[in-house]
C-alpha positions in Angstrom: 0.0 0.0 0.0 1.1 3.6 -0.8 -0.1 6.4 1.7 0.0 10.1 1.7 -0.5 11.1 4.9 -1.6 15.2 4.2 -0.8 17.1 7.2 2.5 16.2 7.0 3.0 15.7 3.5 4.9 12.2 4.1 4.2 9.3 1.8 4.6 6.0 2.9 6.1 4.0 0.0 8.1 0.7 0.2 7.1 0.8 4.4 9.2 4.0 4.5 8.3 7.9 5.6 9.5 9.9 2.7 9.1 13.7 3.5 7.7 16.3 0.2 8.3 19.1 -0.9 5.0 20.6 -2.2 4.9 21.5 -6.1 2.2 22.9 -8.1 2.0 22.5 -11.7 0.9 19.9 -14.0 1.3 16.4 -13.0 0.3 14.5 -16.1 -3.0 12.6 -17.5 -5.8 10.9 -15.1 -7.3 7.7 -16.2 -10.3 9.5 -16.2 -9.0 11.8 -18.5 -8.5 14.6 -16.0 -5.9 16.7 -15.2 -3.3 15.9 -12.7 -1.8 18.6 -10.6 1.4 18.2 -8.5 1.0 18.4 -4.5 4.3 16.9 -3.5 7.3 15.8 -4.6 9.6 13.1 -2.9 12.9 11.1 -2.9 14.0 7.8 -2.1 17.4 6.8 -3.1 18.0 7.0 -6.7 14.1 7.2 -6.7 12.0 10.3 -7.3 8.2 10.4 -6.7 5.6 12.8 -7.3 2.4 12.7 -5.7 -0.5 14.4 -7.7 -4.4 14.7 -7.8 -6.7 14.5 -10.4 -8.9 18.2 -10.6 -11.9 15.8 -11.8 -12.5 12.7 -9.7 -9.9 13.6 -7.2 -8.0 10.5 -7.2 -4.4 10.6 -6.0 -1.4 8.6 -8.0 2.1 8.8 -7.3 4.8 8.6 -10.3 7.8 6.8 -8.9 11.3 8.3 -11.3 14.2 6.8 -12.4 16.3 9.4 -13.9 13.7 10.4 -16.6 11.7 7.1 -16.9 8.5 6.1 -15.1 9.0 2.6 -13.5 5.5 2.8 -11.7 2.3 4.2 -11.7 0.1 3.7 -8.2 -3.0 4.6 -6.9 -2.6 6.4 -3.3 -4.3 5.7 -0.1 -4.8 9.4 1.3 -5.3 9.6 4.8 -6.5 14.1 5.8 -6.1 15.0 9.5 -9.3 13.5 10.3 -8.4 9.9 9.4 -4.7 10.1 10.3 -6.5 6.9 13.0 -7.1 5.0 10.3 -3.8 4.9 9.0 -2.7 3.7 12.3 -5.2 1.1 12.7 -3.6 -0.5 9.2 -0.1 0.5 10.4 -0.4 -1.0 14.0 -2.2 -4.0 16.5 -5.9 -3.4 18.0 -3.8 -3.6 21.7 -0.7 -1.2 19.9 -3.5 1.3 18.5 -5.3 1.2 22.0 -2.3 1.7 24.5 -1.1 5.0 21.9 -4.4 6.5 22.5 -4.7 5.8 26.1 -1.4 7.1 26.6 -1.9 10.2 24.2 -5.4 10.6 26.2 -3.4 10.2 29.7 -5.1 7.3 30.6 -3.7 3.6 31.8 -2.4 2.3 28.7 -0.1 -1.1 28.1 3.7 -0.4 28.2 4.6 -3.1 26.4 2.0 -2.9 23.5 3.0 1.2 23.3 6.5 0.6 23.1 5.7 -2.0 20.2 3.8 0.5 18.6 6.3 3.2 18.8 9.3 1.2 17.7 6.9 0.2 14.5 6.8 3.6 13.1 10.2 4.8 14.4 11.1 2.0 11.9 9.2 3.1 8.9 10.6 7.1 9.5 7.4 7.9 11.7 7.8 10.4 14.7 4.6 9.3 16.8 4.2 13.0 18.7 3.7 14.5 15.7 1.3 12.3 14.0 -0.5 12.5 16.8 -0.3 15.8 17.1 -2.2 16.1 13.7 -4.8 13.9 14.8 -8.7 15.1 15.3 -10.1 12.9 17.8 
């Protein structure tokens, strides 16, 4: 699965956080036929990907780069502020999800499971204060 996470412009590709830079401009042809404009662009090794949005059905592909060829075209999974908990719920456990909102909520929460939880995304490039941070409860 490919993820843009919005708020904090990171894409998850290949289980990695890779940070954007936003871009505007055009961002190539929708299946739809639509128009594609650029939100962000990202890098990953010798990899570079741009994330764009279609301005008719508003679906979200990212264009991964080598050099000057395309070498893949994906649909993106975009999660906005309000469904940053849904990413975690695919990301992490039911018990690791549950102890890093009781903790975050200052309630009891399972040391173990949070310390699971937090070593997950530290893993993929995730700082867990600020995604949750961003998050609309």
């Amino acid at each position: 699965m490919i993820a843009y996470l919005e708020p904090l412009k990171l894409l998850i590709y290949d289980e990695r956080a890779i940070p954007g830079t936003s871009s505007s401009g055009f961002g190539g042809f929708c299946e739809c036929g639509g128009v594609m404009t650029q939100k962000t662009w990202h890098q990953n090794g010798e990899l570079k990907i741009l994330v764009s949005e279609c301005e008719n059905c508003w679906k979200i592909e990212a264009l991964v780069f080598r050099g000057v060829d395309v070498i893949e075209r994906e649909n993106v999974k975009s999660f906005k502020r309000n469904e940053l908990r849904d990413f975690l719920s695919v990301i992490l456990t039911s018990t690791e999800l549950e102890a890093v909102m009781n903790r975050w909520n200052e309630i009891e929460y399972n040391y173990n499971a949070y310390s699971r939880a937090k070593k997950r995304l530290e893993e993929m490039g995730l700082d867990l204060e600020k995604l949750m941070s961003e998050i609309i409860f």
